[in-house]
N, C-alpha and C positions, 0 to 999 in steps of 0.2 A: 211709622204707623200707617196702615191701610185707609184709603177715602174711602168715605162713609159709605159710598158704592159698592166698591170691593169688602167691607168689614158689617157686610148685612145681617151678619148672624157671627156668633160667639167663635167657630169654627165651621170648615165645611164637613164634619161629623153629623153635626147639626142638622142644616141646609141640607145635605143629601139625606139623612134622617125623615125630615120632613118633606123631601120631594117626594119620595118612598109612600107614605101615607097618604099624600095627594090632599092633603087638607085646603079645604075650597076659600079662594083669596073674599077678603073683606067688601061689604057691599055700601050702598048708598048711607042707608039706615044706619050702619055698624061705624060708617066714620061719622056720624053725628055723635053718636054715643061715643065714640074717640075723643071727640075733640071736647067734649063735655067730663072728660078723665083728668085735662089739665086745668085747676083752677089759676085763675090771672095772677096772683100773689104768690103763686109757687112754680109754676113755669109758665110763661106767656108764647102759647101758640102762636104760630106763625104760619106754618105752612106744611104742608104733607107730602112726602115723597113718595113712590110707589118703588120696588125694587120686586122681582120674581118670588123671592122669598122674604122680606120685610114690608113693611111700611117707617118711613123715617119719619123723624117729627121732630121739626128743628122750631127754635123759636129764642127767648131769653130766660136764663135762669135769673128769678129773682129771691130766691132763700139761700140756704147753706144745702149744696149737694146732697146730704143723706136725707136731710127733710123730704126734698124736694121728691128722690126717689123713691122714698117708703112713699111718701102719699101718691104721687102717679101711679107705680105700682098695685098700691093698695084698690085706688078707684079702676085699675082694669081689673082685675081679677074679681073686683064685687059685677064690672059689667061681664065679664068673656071668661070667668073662669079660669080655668089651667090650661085654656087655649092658646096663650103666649106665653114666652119667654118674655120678660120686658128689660132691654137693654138701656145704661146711660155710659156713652163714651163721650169724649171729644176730639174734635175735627182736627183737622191742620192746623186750622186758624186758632185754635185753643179754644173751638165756641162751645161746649156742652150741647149733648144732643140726644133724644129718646129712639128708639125701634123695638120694633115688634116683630118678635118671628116664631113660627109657628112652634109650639112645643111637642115635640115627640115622644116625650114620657109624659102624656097624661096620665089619672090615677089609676085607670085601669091595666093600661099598658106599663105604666109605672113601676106596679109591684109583680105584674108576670116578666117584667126585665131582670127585677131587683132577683128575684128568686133564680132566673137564669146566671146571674150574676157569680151568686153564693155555691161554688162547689168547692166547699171542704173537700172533699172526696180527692180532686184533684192536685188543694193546696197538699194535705197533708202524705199522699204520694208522691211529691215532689219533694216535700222534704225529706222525708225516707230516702229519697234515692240520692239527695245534695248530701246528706249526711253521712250514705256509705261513699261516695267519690270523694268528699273531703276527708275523712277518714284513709283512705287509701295514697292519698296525696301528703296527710300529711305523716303517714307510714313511711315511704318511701321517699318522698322528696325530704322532708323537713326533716324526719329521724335519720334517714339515711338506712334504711333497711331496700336491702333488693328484692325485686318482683318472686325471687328463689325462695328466698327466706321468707316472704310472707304467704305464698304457695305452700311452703311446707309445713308453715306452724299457724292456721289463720288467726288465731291466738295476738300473735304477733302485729294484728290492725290494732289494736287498742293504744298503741304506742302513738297512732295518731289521730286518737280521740281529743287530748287536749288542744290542738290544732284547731279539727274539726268544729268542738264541742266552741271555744271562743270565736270562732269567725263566725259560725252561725249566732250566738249572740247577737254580737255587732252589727251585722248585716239586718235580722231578723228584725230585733228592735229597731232599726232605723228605719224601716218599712212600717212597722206597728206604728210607730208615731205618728206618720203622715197617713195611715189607715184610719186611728182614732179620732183624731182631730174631722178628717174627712167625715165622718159618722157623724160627728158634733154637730157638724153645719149641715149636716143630714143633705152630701151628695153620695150618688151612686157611686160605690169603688167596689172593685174585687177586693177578697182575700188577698196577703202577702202571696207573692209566689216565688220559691226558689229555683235559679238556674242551674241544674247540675252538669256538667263536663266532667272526659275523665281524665285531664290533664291540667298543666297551669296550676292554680288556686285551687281546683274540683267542682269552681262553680264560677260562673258569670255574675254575682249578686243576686239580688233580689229586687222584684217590682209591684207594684199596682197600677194598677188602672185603675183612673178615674171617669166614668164614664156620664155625667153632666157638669154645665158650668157649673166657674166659681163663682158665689153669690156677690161676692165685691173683693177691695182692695186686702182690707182685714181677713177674711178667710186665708185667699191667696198667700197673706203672710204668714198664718198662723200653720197651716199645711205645707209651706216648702221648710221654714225652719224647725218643726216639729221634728222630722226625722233625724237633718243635722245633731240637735241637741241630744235625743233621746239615742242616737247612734253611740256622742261621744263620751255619754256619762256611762256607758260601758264599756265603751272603748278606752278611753283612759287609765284607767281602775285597773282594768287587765294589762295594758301594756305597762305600766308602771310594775307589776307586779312579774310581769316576763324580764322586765328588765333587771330587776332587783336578784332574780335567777338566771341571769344570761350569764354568760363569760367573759372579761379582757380578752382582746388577742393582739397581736401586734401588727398596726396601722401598717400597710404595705402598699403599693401599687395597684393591687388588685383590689383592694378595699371599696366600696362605692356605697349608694341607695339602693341597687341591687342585687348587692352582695351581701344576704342573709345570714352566711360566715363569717363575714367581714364586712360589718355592716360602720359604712363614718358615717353617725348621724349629725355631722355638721354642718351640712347643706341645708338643713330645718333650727329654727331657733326653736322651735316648742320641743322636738325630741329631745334635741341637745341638752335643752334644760331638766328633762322627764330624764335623759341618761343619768347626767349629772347627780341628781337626788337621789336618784335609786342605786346606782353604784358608787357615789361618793368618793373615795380617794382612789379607787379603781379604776377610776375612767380619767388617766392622763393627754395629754397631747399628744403621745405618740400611740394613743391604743385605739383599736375600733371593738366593735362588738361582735359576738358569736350569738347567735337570737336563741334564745328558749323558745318553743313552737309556740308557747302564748303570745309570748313578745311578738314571732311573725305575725298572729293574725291582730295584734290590737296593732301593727302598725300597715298593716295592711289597711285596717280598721282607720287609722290616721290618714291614709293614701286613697282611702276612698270618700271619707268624708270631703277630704280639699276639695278634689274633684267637684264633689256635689253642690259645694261652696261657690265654685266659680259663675261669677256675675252673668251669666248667657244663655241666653233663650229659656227654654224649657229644663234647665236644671233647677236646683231647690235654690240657688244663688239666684240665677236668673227671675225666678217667683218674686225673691225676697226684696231684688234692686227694682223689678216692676212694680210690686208693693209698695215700696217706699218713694219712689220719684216718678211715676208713671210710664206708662206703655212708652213713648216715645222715647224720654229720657234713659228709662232701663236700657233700650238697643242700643244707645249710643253707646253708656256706659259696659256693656258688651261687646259692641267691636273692638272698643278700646282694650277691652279686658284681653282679647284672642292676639291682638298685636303686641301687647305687652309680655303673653305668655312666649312667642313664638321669639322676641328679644331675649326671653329669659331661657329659650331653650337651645339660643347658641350659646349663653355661657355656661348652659347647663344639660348636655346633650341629652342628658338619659330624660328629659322632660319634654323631647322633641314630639313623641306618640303622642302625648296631652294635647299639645299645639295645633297637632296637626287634627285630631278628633273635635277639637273645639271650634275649628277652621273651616268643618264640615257642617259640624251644627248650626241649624237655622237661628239667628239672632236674636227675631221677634218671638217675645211670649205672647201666646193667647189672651185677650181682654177678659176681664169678670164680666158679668153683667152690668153691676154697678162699677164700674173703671175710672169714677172720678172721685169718689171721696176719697180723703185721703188719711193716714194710717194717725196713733193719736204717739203722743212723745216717746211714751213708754215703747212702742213697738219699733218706734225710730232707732233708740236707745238701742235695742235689741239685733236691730239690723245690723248697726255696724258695730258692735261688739260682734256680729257672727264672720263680718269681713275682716277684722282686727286677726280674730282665730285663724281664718285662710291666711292672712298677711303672715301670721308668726309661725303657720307648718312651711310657705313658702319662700319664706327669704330665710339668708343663712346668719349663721352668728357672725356679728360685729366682731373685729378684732379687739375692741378694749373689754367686751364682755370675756371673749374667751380668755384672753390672759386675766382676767379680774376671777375668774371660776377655775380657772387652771385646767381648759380642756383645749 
């Protein structure tokens, strides 16, 4: 975690934000009326720090963290309005500690941003065009139809509609999720936007941006696991149902994770058991799978979730392990995460790209405003049932399971 120095403000989106506005630093008068924001019984002032773009205000918390910050909170915005952001993180030393930094979406600016924000217009030509590149991809890569054949009869795209038609699903709602919920706690986010290419998959996923802080620990949670979940209650449904349509074929050499012909989903314990169900005495030990195009995208659908899963930085894992044990602890449990993956991806080559992309990602997640309360059981609960999830896409079937299942 950053000194209190360096972590003046939420992000330097922020900071530079507010340098931009040039809003005029606090006066004689303004820090009386500051220091009259903290009552002695809920945080006891101590002392004021001056920073370019903050004011810090370190002192002792005497209540329970959310108390304390709803009321601080509350008494600067009765004195300065929508003039700060009001932060509470803690130090190195674990002390709790307040700042103030200039807010750049005031109300006025606020809702001339929020309307810059909202172009449908853009989302929904984006999708249009993910729609015909994944249809085309999954024409010709997944059906196996040539660029000839689908030239000659354009008829012939629809063949990978059902491709198309279930990644965008997946993808879609999993952005909707962490869209929704972001609404809830009424931060600024864009529209979902989809990425289309016209190769690979037809598309790079899908994103949002969110463009103010997180209000605290509990938002944070509630918006990185959102899209997880809301991803894989469609994700699942469909590939269970690709797979129930897919083909035996026989397990060979070339067989892998990604080989969508020849597909061993035994390197996953969750597929292996989604195989298992859904093709039942069909799916021997010596067989791998031939994917129906739904099956490709609900497990594409499962390949990108894990992903999203993973404990590190700014991924929706990363949110959820900051949420749950706080900013410092989350990085730790982060590096640890990208060294583990990079052991797992010499016994496991084709997972080497992951390692290496997680290796590049920066560690530390963004603080909420409020960065020290902390998440209540239920959401803890929640947590590591979503890491449990990641545990059981990435580690492989036990040998007494597989002979116990006969795959």
């Amino acid at each position: 975690m950053p000194t209190p120095s360096q972590n003046s403000a939420t992000g330097s989106t922020v900071s530079q934000a507010a340098e931009k506005l040039g809003l005029r630093p606090i006066t004689k008068q303004e820090e009386t009326e500051l220091r009259n924001c903290f009552p002695w019984g809920v945080y006891y002032l101590q002392n004021l720090e001056y920073r370019p773009q903050a004011v810090l205000c370190r002192g002792k918390l005497r209540t329970n963290p959310d108390a304390a910050y709803k009321t601080v909170r509350k008494n600067v915005e009765a004195e300065f309005g929508d003039r700060f952001f009001v932060i509470f993180q803690e130090s190195f030393s674990g002390k709790p500690f307040f700042a103030l930094v200039p807010n750049p979406y005031t109300q006025s600016r606020g809702k001339r941003l929020q309307d810059e924000l909202t172009r449908p217009g853009l989302a929904l030509a984006l999708f249009v065009i993910t729609l015909f590149t994944t249809t085309v991809v999954g024409a010709t890569q997944i059906a196996g139809l040539s660029p000839e054949q689908v030239q000659s009869n354009p008829e012939a795209l629809l063949r990978g509609l059902p491709y198309a038609l279930a990644l965008m699903a997946i993808l879609g709602v999993h952005e909707l999720g962490h869209y929704l919920v972001a609404l809830y706690y009424k931060m600024r986010t864009t529209l979902p936007y989809f990425i289309p290419i016209p190769f690979f998959l037809g598309t790079f996923g899908a994103f949002i941006q969110m463009r103010s802080p997180v209000p605290n620990r509990k938002a944070l949670f509630d918006v990185g696991i959102a899209g997880p979940v809301a991803g894989l209650l469609v994700a699942l449904p469909l590939l269970f149902w690709g797979l129930a349509h897919s083909s035996p074929v026989p397990l060979t050499e070339e067989s892998g994770l990604v080989n969508i012909q020849s597909l061993d989903p035994r390197f996953s314990l969750l597929l292996s058991v989604l195989s298992k169900w859904a093709l039942g005495s069909q799916f021997m030990p010596d067989m791998a799978i031939n994917l129906h195009p739904v099956a490709v995208a609900g497990y594409i659908g499962l390949v990108v979730t894990a992903f999203n899963l993973m404990p590190v930085g700014q991924l929706d894992g990363g949110h959820i392990i900051h949420a749950m044990f706080g900013q410092r602890t989350g990085a730790a449990i982060g590096q640890l995460s990208r060294l583990l993956m990079l052991v797992l991806a010499f016994l496991q080559p084709d997972l080497l790209l992951w390692a290496i992309i997680l290796i590049l990602l920066p560690v530390i997640d963004e603080p909420a405003l409020n960065d020290v309360s902390e998440l209540d059981n239920w959401r803890d609960f929640a947590g590591l049932l979503a890491l449990t999830v990641l545990v059981s896409i990435l580690l492989p079937v036990p040998g007494t399971l597989s002979q116990w299942l006969n795959f």
